[in-house]
C-alpha positions in Angstrom: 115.7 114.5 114.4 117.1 111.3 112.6 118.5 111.0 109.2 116.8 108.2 107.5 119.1 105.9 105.0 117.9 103.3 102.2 120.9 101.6 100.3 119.8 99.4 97.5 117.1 98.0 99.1 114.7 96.1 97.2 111.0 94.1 97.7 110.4 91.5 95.9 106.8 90.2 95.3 105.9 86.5 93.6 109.5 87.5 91.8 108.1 91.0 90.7 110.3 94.0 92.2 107.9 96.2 94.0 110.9 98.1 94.4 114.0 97.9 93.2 117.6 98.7 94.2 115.9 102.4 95.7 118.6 104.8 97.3 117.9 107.5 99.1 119.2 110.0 102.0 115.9 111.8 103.7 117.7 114.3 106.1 116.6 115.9 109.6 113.7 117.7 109.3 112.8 116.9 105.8 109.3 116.1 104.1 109.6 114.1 101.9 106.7 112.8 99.4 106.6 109.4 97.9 105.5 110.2 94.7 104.0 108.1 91.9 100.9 106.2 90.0 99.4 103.1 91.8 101.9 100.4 92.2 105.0 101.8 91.9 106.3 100.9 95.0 105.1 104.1 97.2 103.6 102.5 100.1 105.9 99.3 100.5 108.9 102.1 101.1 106.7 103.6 103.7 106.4 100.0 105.2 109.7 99.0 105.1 110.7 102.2 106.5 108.5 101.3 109.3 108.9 97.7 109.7 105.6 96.5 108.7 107.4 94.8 105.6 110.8 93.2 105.4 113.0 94.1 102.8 114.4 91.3 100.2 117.8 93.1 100.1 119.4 96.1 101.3 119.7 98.3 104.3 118.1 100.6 105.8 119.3 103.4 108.6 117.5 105.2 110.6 119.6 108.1 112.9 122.8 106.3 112.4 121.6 102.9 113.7 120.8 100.0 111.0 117.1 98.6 111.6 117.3 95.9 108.7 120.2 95.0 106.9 120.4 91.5 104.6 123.7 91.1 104.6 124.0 91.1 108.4 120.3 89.1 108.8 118.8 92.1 110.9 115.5 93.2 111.2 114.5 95.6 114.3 111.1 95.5 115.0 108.6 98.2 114.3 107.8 98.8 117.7 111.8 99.7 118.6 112.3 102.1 115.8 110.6 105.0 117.7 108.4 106.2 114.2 104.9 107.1 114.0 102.3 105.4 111.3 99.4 107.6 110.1 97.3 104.8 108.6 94.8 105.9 105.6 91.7 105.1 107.5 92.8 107.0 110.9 92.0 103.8 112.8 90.6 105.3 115.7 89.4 103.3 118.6 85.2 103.8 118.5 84.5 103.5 122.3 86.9 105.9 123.2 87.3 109.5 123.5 89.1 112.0 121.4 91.4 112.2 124.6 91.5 108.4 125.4 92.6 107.8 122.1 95.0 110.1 122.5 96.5 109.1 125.9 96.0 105.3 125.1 99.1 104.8 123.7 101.1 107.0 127.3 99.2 104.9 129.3 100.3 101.6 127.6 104.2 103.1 128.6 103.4 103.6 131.9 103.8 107.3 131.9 103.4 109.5 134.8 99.6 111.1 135.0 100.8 114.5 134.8 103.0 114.1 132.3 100.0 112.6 130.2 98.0 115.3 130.8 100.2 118.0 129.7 101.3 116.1 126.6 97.8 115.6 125.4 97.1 119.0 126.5 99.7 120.4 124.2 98.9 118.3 121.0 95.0 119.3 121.3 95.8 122.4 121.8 98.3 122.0 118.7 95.7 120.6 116.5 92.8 122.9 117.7 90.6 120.0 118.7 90.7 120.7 122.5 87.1 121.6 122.2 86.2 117.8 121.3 88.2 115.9 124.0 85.0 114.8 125.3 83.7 113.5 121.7 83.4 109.8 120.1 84.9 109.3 116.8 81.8 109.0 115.2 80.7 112.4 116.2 83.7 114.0 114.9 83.7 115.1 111.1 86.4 113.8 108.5 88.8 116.6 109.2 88.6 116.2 112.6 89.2 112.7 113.1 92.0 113.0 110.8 93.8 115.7 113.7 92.8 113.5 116.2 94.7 110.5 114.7 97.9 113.0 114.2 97.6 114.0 117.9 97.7 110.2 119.1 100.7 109.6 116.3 102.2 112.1 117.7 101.7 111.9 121.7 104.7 109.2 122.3 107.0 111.8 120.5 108.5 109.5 117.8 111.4 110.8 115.6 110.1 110.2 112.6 106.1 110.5 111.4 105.2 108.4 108.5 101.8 109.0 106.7 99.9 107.0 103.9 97.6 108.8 101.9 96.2 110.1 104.9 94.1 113.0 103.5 92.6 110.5 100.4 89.1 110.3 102.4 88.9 114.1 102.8 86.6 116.1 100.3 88.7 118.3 98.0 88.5 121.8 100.4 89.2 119.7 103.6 92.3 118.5 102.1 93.3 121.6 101.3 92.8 122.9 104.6 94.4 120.1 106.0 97.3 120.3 103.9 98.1 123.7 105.2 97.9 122.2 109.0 100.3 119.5 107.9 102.7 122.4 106.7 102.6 123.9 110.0 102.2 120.9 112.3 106.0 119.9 110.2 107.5 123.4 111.1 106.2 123.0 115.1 106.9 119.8 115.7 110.6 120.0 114.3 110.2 116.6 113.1 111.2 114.1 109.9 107.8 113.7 107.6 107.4 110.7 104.9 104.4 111.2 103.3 102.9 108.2 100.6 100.7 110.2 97.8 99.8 109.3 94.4 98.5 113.1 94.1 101.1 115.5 92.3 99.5 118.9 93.5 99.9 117.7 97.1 103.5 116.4 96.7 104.0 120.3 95.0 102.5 121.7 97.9 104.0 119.8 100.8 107.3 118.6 100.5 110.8 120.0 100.8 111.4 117.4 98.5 109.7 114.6 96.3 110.8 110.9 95.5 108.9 110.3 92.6 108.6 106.5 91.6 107.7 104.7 88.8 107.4 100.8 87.8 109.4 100.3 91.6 112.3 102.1 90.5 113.4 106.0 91.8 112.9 108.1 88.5 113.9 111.6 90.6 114.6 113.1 94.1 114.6 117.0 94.2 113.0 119.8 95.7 109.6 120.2 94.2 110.5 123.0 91.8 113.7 121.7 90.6 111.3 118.5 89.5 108.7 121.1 87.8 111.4 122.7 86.1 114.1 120.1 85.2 112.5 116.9 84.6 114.9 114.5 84.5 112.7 112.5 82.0 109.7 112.8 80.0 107.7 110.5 82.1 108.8 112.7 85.0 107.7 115.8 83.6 104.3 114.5 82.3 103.5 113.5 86.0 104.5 116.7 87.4 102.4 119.6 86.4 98.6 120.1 86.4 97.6 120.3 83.2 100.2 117.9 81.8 103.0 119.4 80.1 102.8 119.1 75.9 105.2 116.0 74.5 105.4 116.8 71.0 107.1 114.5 68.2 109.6 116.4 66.6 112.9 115.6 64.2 116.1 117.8 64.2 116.1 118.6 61.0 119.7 120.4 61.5 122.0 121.8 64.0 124.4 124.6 65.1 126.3 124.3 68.1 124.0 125.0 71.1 121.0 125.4 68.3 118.7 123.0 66.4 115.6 123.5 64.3 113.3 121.1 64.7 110.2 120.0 62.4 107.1 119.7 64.1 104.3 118.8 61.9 104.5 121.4 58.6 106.1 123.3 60.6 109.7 124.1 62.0 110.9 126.0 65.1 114.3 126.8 66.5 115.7 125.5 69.9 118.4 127.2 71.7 120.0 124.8 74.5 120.8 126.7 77.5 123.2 124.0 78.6 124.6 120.4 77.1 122.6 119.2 74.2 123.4 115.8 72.6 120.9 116.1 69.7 121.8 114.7 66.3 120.1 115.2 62.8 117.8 113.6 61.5 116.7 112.3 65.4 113.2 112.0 66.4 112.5 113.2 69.9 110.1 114.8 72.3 109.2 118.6 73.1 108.2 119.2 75.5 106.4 122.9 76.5 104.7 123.1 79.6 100.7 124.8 79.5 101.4 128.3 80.6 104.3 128.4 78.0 101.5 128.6 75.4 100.8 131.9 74.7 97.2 132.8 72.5 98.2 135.8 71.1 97.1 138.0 67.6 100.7 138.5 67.2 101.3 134.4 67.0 102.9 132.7 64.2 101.2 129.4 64.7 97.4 129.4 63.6 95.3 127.1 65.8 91.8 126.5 66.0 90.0 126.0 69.7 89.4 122.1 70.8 87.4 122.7 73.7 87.7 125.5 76.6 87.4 124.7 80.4 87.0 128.2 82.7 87.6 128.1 86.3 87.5 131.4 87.4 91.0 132.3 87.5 92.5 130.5 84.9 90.9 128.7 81.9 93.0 125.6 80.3 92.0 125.5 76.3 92.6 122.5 74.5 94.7 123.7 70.6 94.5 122.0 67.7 98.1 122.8 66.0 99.0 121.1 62.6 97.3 118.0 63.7 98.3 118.2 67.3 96.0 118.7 70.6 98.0 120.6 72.5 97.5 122.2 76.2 97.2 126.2 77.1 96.8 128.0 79.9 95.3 131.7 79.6 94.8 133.6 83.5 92.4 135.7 83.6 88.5 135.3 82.4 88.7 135.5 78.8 86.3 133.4 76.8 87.0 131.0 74.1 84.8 129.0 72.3 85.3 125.6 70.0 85.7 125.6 67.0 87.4 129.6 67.6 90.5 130.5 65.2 93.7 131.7 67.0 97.3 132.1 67.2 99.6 131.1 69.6 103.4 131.4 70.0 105.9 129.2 72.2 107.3 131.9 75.4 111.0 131.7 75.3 110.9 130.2 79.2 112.6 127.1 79.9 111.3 124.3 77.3 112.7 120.5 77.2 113.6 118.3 74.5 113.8 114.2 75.5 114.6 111.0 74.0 111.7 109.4 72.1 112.2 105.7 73.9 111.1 104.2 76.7 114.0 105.9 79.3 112.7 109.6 77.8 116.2 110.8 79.0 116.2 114.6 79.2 119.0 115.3 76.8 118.2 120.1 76.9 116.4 122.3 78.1 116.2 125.3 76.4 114.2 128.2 74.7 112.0 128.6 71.4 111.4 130.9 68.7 
């Protein structure tokens, strides 16, 4: 499977960069998530990866061969670049079979009517949908028409699948069900996967590793823990994590070494740095302590008092007011809390981030609490 290339490659838009100057290296057999809010770019990478849009500058390589370079004044056509496009909306053809849409695209290459019938033979049987060769789109439920349109992606064996929100018209179970097929289907198939998604839990879930955009411009590319646990900036790690991690204000009110204190509110808590830290005094900054990091506890230093409390079963995510502050928690389990409740809470000494309070949000430590 081909190694895909971008260098500097930027789209322009009514002199708006839809993205700009992006760089990255998606290896053989990678999936990789375009991450990021609406309009950051996401879905014109798919496309230029493709060759449904033109780049304004840059290059792009797909298996060692440039297919658009400016410098040079190449562009190779979408149709000579042997990828797959999974559209959003499946685009199925109505008046044809589940296995006519399928062998539609074999036929239209003039290959060999055995050969067609063991390909599509192998991709229904692939996608479990061999029972509903005989069916019409319209007769087929979401789930299903979203395997069929994988099975006829997939039938002229391109190198490289490329998928655009294709799971955003599925109800929330189906997606999940359908995200584990996509898992699999990536592991059988032995092929390159570039999946657009503006949904964090399925870039999490999915991906070896996530681009995640923001504003046009690359903001991290990392396997999907390494994002979760090293942000490389604040916006980074508020986009990551479901619930949102906890950016708190806080001033360095002093500091020793690999250890600051840091005011927060009326109150003041130490930070140890587990690595570089370039933290000065009197600095303002951002804290930031992910959900499950909050620990509701009798033996907490920190009184609280309950916001509002939203159980699901396994997990219930409580809403703290701290010195002034709504902050996030997480509690497993089915213990009940209700507003207005008094508690304590402590900080868990797990990894914890501080980050610059500007616009960049640099992560400058991470780093425990107490």
């Amino acid at each position: 499977m081909p190694e895909i290339i971008l260098k500097n490659v930027t789209k322009t838009f009514d002199h708006t960069n839809a993205v700009d100057h992006l760089n990255l290296v998606i290896k053989d057999r990678d999936f990789i998530t375009l991450l990021g809010p609406s309009g950051c770019g996401k879905t014109t990478t798919l496309r230029m990866i493709a060759g449904l849009e033109t780049p304004t500058s840059g290059e792009i390589i797909i298996d060692g061969h440039s297919v658009f370079s400016s410098e040079k004044g190449f562009v190779l056509p979408p149709q000579k670049r042997n990828v797959g496009f999974l559209f959003q909306n499946y685009a199925l053809w109505p008046h044809m079979t589940v296995l006519q849409n399928i062998t539609f695209g074999l036929e239209n290459l003039n290959w060999e009517k055995e050969k067609i019938r063991e390909r599509s033979s192998k991709l229904m049987k692939m996608l479990q949908i061999e029972e509903y060769k005989d069916r019409y789109p319209a007769e087929l439920s979401g789930g299903q028409q979203q395997r069929v349109a994988i099975a006829r992606t997939l039938a002229t064996g391109p190198r490289i699948l490329l998928m655009d929100e294709p799971l955003s018209n599925l109800d929330a179970k189906l997606r999940m069900e359908m995200r584990s097929e996509l898992k699999r289907l990536h592991m059988e198939t032995d092929s390159t996967f570039v999946y657009v998604t503006h949904d964090q839990l399925e870039a999490m879930t999915l991906a070896t590793r996530i681009s995640l955009m923001k504003k046009g411009k690359l903001q991290q590319f990392d396997a999907p823990l390494t994002v979760y646990n090293c942000p490389s900036n604040a916006f980074t790690a508020d986009f990551i994590g479901n619930p949102s991690i906890n950016l708190i204000p806080v001033k360095v009110e002093s500091r020793q070494e690999q250890e600051v204190l840091l005011h927060m509110g009326s109150a003041s808590i130490h930070f140890h740095a587990l690595d570089s830290m370039e933290a000065e005094k009197g600095e303002s900054l951002l804290l930031g302590i992910r959900p499950e990091n909050i620990e509701i506890s009798d033996e907490g230093t920190i009184e609280a008092k309950v916001y509002s409390a939203l159980p699901s079963g396994m997990e219930t995510v409580v809403k703290l007011d701290v010195l002034g502050l709504i902050l996030t928690a997480v509690v497993f389990g089915d213990r009940e809390f209700h507003i207005n409740d008094k508690v304590k809470i402590r900080f868990r000494s797990r990894k914890n981030h501080l980050f610059r309070h500007d616009e960049e949000g640099r992560r400058i430590a991470s780093g425990e609490l107490d």
